[in-house]
Backbone as numpy.savetxt, mean C-alpha at the origin, in Angstrom:
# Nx Ny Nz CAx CAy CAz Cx Cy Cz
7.41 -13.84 8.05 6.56 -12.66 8.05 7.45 -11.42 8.05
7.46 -10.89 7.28 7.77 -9.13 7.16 6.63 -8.21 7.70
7.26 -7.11 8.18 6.67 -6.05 8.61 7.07 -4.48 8.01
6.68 -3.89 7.99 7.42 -2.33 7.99 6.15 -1.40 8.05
6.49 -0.24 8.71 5.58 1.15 8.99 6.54 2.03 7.72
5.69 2.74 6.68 5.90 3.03 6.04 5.55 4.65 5.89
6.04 5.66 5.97 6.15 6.69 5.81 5.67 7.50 4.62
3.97 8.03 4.30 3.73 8.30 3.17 4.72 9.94 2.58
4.51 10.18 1.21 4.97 11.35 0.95 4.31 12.07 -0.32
3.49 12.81 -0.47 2.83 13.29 -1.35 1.04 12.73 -1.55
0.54 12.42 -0.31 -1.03 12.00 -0.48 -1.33 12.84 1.31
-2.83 12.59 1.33 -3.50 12.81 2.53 -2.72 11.95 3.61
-2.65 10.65 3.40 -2.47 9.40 4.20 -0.82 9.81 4.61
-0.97 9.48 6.30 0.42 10.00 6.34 1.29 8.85 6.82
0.67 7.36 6.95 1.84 5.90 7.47 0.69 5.27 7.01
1.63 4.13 5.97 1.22 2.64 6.21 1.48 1.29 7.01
0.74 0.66 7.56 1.19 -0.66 8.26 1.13 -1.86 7.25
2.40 -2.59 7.04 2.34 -3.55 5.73 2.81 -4.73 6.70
2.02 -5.53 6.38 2.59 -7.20 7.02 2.33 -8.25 5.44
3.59 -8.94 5.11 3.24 -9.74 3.67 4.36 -11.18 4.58
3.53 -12.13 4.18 3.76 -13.60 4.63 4.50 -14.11 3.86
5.15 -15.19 4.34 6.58 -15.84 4.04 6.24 -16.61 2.40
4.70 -16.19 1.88 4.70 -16.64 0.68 4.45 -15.46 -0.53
4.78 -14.13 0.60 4.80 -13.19 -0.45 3.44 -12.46 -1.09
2.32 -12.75 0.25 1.05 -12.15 -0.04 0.77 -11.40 1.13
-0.17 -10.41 0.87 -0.49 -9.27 1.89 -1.55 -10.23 2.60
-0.69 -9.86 4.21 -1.56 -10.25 5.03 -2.07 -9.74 5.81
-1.83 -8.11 6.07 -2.51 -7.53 7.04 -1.90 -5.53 6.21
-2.68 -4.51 6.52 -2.57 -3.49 5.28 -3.42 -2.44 5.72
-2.87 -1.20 6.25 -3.70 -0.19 7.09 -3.21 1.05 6.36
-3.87 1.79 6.53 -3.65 3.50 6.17 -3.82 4.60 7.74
-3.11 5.41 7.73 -3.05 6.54 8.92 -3.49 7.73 7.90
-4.80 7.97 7.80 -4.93 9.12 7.51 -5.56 8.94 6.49
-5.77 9.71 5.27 -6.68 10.18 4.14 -7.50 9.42 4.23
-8.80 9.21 2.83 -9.67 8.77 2.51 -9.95 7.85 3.18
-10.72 7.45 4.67 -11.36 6.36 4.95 -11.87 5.35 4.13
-12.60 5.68 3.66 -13.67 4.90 3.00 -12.77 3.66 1.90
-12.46 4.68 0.90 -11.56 3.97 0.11 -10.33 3.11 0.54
-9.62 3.65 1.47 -8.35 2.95 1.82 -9.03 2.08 2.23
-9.94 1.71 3.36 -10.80 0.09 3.77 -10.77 -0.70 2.60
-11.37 -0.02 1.03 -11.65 -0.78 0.31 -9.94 -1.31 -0.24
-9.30 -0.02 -0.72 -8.23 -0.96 -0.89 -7.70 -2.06 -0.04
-7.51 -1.82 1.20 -7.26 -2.67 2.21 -7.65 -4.33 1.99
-8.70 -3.88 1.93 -9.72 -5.14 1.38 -9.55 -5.69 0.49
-9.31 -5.10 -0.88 -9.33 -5.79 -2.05 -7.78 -6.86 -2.05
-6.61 -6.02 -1.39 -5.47 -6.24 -1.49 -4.71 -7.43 -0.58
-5.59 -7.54 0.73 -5.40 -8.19 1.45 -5.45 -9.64 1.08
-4.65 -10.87 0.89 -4.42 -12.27 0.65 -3.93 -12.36 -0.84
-3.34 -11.18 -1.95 -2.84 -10.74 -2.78 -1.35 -10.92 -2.63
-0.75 -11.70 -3.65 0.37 -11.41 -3.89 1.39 -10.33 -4.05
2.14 -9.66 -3.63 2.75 -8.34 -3.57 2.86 -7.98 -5.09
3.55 -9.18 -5.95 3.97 -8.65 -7.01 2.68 -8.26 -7.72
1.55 -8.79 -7.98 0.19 -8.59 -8.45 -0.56 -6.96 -7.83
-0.36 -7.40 -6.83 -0.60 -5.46 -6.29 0.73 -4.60 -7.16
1.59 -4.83 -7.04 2.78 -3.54 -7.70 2.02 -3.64 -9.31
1.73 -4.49 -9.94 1.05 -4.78 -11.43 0.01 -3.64 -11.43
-0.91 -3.82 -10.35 -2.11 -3.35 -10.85 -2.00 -1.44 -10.25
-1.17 -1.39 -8.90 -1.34 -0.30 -8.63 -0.38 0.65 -8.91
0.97 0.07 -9.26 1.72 0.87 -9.14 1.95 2.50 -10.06
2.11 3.29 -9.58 2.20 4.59 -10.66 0.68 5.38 -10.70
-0.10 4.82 -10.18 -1.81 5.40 -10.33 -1.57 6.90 -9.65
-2.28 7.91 -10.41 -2.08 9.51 -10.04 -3.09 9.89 -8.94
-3.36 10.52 -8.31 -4.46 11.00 -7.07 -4.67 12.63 -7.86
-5.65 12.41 -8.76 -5.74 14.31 -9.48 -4.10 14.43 -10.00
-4.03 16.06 -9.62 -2.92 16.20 -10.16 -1.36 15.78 -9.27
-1.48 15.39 -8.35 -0.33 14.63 -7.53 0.53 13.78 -8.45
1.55 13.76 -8.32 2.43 12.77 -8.91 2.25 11.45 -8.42
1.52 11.41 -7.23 1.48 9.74 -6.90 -0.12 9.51 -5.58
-0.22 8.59 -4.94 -1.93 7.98 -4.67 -2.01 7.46 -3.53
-2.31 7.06 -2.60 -2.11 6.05 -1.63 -1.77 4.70 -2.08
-2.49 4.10 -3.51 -2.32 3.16 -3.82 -0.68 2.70 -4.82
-0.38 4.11 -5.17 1.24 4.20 -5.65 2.15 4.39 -4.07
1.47 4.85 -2.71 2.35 4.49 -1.84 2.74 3.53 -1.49
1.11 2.24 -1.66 1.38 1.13 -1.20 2.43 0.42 -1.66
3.02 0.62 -3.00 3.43 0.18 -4.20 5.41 0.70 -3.61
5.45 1.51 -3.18 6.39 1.82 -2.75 7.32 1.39 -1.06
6.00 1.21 -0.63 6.06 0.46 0.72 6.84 -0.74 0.58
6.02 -1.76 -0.29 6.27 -2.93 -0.71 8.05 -2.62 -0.96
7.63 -1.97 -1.92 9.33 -1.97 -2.62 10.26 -1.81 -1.42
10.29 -0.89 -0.56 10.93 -0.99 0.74 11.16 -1.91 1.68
10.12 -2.87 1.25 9.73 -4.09 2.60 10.91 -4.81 1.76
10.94 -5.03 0.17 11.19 -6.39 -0.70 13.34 -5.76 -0.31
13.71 -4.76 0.26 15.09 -4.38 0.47 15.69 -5.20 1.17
């Protein structure tokens, strides 16, 4: 099991909590901050997901005019955890 608290930079959401299991799928996936509603849903959708399949689908997604999303943080998290 991996862990890491992840430090957002450029969205509402200001930490993620990432836990991904020794087979490389999200097993547990929180947001501190922005969009309630939605982050649950991502949470949800993402949760028992393979990491690499989440970086596929989310990675690079824009929030308006922001250079990057909660769901391009998650994407970056990961990448930090996979160091």
């Amino acid at each position: 099991m991996k862990k890491i608290t992840y430090v957002t930079s450029g969205t509402c959401s200001k930490l993620i909590e990432l836990e991904v299991d020794d087979d490389n799928r999200i097993s547990n996936v929180s947001f501190v901050g922005g969009c309630n509603g939605n982050l649950q849903g991502i949470c949800s959708l993402v949760k028992g997901m393979r990491i690499e399949d989440v970086k596929s689908k989310l990675n690079g997604i824009r929030c308006g005019s922001k250079t990057t999303s909660c769901p391009d943080q998650l994407c970056r998290a990961i990448d930090q955890l996979e160091e």
